[in-house]
C-alpha positions as CSV (number, residue, x, y, z in Angstrom):
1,X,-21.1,25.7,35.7
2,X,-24.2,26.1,37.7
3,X,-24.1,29.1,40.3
4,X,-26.5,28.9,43.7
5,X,-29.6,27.6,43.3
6,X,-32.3,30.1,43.9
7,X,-36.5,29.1,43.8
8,X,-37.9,26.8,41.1
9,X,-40.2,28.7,38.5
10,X,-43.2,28.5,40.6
11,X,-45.6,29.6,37.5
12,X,-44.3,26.4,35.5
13,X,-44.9,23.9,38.4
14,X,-48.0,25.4,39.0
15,X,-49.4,25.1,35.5
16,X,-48.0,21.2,35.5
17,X,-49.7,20.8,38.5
18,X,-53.2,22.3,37.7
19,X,-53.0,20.3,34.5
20,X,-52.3,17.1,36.3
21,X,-55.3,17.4,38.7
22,X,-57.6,18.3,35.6
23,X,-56.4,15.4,34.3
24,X,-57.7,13.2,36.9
25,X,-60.6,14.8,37.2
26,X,-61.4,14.3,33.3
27,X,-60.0,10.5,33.5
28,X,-62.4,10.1,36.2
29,X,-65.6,11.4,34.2
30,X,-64.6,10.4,31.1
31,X,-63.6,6.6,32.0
32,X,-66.7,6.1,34.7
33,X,-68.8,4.0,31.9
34,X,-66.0,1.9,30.5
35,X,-64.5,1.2,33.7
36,X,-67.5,-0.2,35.0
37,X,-68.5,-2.1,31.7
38,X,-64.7,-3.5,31.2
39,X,-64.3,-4.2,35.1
40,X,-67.1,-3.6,37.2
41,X,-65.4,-0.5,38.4
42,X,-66.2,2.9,37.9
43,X,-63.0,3.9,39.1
44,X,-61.0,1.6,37.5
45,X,-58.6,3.9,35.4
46,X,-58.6,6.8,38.3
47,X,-57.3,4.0,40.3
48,X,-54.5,2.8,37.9
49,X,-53.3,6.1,37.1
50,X,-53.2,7.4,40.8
51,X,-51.3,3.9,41.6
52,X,-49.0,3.8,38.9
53,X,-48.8,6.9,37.6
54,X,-49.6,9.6,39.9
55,X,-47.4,8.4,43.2
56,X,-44.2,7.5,40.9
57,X,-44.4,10.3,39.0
58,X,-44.8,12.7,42.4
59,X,-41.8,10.3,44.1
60,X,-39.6,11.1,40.0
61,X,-40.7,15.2,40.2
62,X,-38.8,15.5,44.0
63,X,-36.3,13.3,43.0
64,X,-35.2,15.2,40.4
65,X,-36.1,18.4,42.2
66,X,-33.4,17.1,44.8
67,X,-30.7,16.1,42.7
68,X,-27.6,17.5,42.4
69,X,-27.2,20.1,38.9
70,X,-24.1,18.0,37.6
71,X,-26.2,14.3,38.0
72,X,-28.2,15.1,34.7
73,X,-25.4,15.0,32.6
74,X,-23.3,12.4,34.5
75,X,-26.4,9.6,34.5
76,X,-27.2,10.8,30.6
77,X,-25.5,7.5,29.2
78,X,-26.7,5.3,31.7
79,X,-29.9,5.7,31.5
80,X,-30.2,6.2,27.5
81,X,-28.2,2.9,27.4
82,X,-30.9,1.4,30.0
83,X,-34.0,2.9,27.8
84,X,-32.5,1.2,24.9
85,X,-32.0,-2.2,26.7
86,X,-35.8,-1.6,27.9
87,X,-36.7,-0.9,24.3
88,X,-35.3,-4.2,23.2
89,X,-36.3,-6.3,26.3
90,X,-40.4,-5.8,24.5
91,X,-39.5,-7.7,21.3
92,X,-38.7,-10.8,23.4
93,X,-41.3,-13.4,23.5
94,X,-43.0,-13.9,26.7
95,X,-41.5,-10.4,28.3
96,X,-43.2,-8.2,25.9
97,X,-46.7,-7.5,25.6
98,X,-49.0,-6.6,22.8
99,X,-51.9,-4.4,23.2
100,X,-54.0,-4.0,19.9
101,X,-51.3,-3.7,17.0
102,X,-48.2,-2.9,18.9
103,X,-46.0,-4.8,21.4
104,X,-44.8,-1.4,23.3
105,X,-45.4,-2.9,26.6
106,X,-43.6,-4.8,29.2
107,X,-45.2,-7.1,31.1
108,X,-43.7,-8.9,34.2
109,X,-45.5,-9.8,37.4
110,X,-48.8,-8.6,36.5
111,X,-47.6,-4.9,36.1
112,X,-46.7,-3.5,32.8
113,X,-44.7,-0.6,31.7
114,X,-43.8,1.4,28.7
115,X,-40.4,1.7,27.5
116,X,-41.2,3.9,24.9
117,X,-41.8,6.9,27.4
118,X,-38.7,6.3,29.1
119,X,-36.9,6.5,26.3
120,X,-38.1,10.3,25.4
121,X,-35.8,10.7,28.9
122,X,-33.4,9.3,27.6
123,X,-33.0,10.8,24.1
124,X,-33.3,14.1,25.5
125,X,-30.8,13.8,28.0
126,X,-28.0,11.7,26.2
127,X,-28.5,14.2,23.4
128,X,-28.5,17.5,25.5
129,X,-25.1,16.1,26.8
130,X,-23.9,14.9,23.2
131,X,-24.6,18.2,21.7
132,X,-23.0,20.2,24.6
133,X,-19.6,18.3,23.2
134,X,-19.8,19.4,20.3
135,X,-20.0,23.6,20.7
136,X,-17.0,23.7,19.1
137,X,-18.0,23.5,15.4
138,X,-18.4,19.7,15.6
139,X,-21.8,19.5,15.1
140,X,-21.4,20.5,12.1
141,X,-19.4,18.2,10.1
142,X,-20.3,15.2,8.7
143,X,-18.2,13.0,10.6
144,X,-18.4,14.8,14.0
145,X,-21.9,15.8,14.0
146,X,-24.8,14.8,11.4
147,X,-23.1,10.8,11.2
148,X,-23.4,10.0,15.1
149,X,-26.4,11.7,15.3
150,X,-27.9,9.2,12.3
151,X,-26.4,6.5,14.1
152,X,-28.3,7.6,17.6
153,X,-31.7,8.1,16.1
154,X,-31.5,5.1,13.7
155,X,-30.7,3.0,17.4
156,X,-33.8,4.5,18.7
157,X,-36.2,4.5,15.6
158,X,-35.3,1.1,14.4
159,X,-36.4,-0.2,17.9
160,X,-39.7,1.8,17.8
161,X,-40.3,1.0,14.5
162,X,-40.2,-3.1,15.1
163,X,-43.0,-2.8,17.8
164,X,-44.6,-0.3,16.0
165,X,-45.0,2.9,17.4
166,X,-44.6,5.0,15.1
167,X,-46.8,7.6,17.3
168,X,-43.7,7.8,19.6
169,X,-41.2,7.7,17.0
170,X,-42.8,10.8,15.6
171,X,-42.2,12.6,18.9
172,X,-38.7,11.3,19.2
173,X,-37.7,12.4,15.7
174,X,-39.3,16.0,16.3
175,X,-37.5,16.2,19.5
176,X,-34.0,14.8,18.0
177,X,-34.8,17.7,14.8
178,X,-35.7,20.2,17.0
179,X,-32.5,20.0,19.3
180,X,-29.7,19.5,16.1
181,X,-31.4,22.4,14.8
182,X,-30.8,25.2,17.6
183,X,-27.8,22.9,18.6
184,X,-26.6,25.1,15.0
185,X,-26.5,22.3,12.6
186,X,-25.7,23.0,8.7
187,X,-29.3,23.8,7.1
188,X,-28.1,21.4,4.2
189,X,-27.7,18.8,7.0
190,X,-31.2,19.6,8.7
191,X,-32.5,19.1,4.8
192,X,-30.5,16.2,4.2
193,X,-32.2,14.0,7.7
194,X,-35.9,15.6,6.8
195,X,-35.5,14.2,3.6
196,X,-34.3,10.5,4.8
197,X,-36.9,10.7,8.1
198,X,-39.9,11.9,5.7
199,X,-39.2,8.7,3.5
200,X,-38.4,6.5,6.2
201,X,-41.5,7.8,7.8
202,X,-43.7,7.3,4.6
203,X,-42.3,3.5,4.3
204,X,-43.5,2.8,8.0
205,X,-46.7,4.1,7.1
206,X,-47.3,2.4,3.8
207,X,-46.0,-1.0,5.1
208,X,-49.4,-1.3,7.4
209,X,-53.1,-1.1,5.4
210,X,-54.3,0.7,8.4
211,X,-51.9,3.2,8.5
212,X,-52.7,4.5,5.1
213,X,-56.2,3.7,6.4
214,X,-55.8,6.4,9.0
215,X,-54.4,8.8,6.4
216,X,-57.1,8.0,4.1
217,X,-59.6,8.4,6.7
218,X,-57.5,11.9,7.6
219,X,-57.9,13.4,4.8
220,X,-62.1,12.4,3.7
221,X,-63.7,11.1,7.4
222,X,-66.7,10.9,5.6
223,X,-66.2,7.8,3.5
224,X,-66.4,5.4,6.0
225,X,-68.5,6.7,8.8
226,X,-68.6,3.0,10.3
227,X,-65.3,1.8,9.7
228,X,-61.9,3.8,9.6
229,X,-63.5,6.8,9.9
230,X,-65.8,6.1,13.3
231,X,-63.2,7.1,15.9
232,X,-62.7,10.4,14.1
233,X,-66.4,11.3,13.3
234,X,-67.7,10.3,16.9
235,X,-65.1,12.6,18.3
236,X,-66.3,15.6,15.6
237,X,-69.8,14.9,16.9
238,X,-68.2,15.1,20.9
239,X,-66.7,18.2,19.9
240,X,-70.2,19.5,18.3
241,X,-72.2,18.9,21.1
242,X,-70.3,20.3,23.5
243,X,-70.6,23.6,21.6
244,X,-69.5,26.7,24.3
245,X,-70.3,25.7,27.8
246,X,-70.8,22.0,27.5
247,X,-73.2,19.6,28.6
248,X,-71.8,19.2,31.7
249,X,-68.9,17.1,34.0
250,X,-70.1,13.9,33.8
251,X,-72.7,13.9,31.1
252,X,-70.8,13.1,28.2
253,X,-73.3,10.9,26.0
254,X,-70.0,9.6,23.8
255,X,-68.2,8.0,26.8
256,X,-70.8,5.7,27.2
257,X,-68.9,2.7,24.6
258,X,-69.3,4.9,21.6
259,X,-66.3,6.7,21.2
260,X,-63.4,4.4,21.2
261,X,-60.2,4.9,23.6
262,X,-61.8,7.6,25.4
263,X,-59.1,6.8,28.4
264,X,-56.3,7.5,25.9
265,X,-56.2,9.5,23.0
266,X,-60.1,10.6,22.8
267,X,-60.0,12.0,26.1
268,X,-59.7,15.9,24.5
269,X,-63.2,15.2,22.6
270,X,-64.9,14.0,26.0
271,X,-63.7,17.0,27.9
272,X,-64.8,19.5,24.6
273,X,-67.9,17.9,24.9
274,X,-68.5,18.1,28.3
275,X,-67.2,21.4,29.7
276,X,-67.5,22.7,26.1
277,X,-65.3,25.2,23.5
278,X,-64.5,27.9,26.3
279,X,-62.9,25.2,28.4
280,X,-61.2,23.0,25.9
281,X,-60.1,26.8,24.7
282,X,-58.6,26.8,28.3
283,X,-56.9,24.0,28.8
284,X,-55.0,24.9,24.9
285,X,-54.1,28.1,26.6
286,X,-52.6,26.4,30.3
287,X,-50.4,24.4,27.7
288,X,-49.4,27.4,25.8
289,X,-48.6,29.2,29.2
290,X,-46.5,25.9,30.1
291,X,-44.6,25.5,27.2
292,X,-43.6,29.8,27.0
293,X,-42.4,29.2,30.5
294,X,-40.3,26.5,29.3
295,X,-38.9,28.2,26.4
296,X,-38.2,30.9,28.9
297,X,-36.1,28.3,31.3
298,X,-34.3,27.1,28.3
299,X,-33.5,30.4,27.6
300,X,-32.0,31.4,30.9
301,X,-30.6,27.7,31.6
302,X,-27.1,28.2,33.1
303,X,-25.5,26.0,30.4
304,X,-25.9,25.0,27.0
305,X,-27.3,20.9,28.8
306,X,-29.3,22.7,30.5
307,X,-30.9,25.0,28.0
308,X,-30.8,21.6,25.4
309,X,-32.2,19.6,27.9
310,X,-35.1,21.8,28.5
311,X,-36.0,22.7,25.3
312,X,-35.8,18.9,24.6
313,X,-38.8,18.6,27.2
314,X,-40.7,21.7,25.5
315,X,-40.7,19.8,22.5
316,X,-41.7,16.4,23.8
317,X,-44.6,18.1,26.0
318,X,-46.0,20.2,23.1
319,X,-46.1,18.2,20.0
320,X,-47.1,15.6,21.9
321,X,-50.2,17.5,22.7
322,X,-50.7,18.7,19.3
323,X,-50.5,15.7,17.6
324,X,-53.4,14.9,19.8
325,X,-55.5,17.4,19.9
326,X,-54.9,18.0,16.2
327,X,-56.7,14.9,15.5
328,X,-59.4,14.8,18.0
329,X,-60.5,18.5,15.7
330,X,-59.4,16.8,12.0
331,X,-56.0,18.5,11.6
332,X,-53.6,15.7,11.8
333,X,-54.1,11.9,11.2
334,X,-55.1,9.9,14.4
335,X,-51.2,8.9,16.0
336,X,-52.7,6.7,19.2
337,X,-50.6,9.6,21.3
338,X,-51.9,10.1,25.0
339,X,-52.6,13.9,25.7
340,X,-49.5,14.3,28.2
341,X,-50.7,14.5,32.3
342,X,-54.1,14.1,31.3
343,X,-54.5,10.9,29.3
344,X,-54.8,7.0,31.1
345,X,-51.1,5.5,31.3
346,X,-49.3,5.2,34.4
347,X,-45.2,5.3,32.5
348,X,-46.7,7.7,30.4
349,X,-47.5,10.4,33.8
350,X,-44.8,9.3,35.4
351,X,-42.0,9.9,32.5
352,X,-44.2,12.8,32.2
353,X,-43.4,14.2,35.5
354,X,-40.2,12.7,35.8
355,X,-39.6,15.3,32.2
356,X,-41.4,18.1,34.6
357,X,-39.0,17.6,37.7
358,X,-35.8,18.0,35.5
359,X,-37.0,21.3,34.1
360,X,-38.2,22.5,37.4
361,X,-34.2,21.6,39.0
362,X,-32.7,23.5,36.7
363,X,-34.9,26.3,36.2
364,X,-33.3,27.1,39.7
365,X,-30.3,28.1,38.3
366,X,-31.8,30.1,35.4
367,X,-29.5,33.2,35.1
368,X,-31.3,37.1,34.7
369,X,-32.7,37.6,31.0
């Protein structure tokens, strides 16, 4: 049971919010020349995420700020059951949309929305209240614990996997893994669902030729400088010429239609190369400082939901970020993954915040380490 609240952890909400603002100010600089190329705007992504990402998300952070402890867990199946319905609502004709290789998107009325983020919500939540149930030992038996939980992720992954995104199944997976594993899951259970998801994984990616294309390209960049490999080497040579202090806000040579998505998932290579190593070196560190003070919330979370639900979000915020900035410098194959609070994508900052609100409520009942 949740004693008194007392004051949010003000460090946490700070560090969301000085990453959110630098993210606008980096969408801003970094989006200036395609925005105004695509749609005679310069401010044409600025806009979109300030209008669909920015004022929801702010509306989802106090909303959740405000809510009552217990609504968490009571709303957990509801709105897992609607992320679901969401997920499924994008494979039908004529109400999903495609964008590039993947339908992910939901188009009605002229706005769209991605289900997929939602759905990190809801994973997190339904199991952080799933788990809590099962403190007794449950968790891990076959039947009580490792069964349902195949069942749950296989909903979820199946669904991700028909659109593809297999960028956001990766993150669901690690946060579904993560949470079975300090929910004290058999080892030989953990083992048994790495094994399955690795394969399962590895089929996804070798039923596309451009996913092996990306791997390919991973592992030698070089070999096709103008083809598979031109996203990743014109973000290596963003990267080099931004060397320690940059070549300035705004002066980014790359942004101007040579490196690809640099409103998404290049945005990390714009902002090395503009404000440089020491800065990119920064903004690493503010998510470090982020995800510690999250760990720390979990930690001291006044129930096992809360601490579940928490360390859910930790997981969701920092491999997401990883994944990204891991293949903006050549350490991981390119995912598509938005760099979370920074990255164009209005459900993406909203969910984002949504995630940031939840762990800011409860860290107001965090009991004494």
């Amino acid at each position: 049971m949740a004693s008194r609240a007392h004051a949010p952890d003000y460090l946490f909400m700070g560090g969301i919010a000085l990453l959110t603002v630098f993210g606008l100010v980096m969408l801003a600089s970094a989006t200036n020349a395609v925005g105004f190329e695509k749609f005679g705007d310069t401010y044409y992504f600025l806009k979109r995420q300030a209008l669909f990402g920015l004022l929801p998300g702010i509306a989802a952070f106090l909303l959740c700020l405000r809510l009552p402890y217990g609504a968490f867990r009571k709303a957990r199946t509801v709105i897992f059951l609607a992320s679901l319905a969401l997920l499924g609502l994008v494979l039908v004709p004529g109400i999903g949309a495609s964008f590039g290789r993947t339908q992910s998107w939901l188009s009605i009325g002229g706005f769209s929305l991605q289900p997929a983020e939602l759905a990190k919500i809801g994973i997190i939540l339904f199991l952080a209240g799933w788990l809590d149930e099962r403190r007794d030992g449950a968790i891990q038996t076959i039947r009580y614990g490792l069964a349902p939980f195949l069942i749950i992720m296989g909903i979820v992954a199946t669904l991700l996997a028909l659109q593809p995104d297999v960028g956001t199944l990766a993150i669901i997976l690690a946060i579904g893994f993560s949470l079975l594993i300090i929910a004290g899951a058999r080892w030989k259970h953990i083992v048994v669902l790495l094994i399955l998801g690795a394969v399962a994984f590895g089929a996804l990616v070798a039923a596309a030729p451009y996913r092996v294309e990306r791997l390919t390209t991973f592992l030698h960049p070089e070999l096709d400088p103008q083809g598979a490999g031109y996203q990743i080497n014109q973000a290596f040579l963003a990267i080099g010429t931004g060397g320690w202090f940059g070549v300035g806000l705004g002066h980014s040579r790359q942004k101007f239609q040579y490196l690809p998505e640099v409103a998404s998932d290049s945005i990390f290579a714009v902002i090395a190369e503009e404000l440089g190593f020491v800065a990119a070196g920064a903004l690493v560190l503010l998510l470090v400082i982020i995800w510690l003070r999250m760990l720390r919330i979990a930690r001291a979370a006044p129930d096992a939901f809360g601490r579940f639900a928490v360390f859910g979000v930790a997981v969701w915020f920092m491999a997401q970020a990883w994944l990204n900035i891991g293949a903006m410098v050549g350490l991981l194959p390119l995912t598509g993954l938005p760099l979370p609070f920074v990255s164009h994508g209005g459900t993406a900052l909203l969910a984002a915040l949504a995630g940031a609100g939840m762990v800011a409520r409860i860290s107001q009942f965090t009991k004494p380490l």
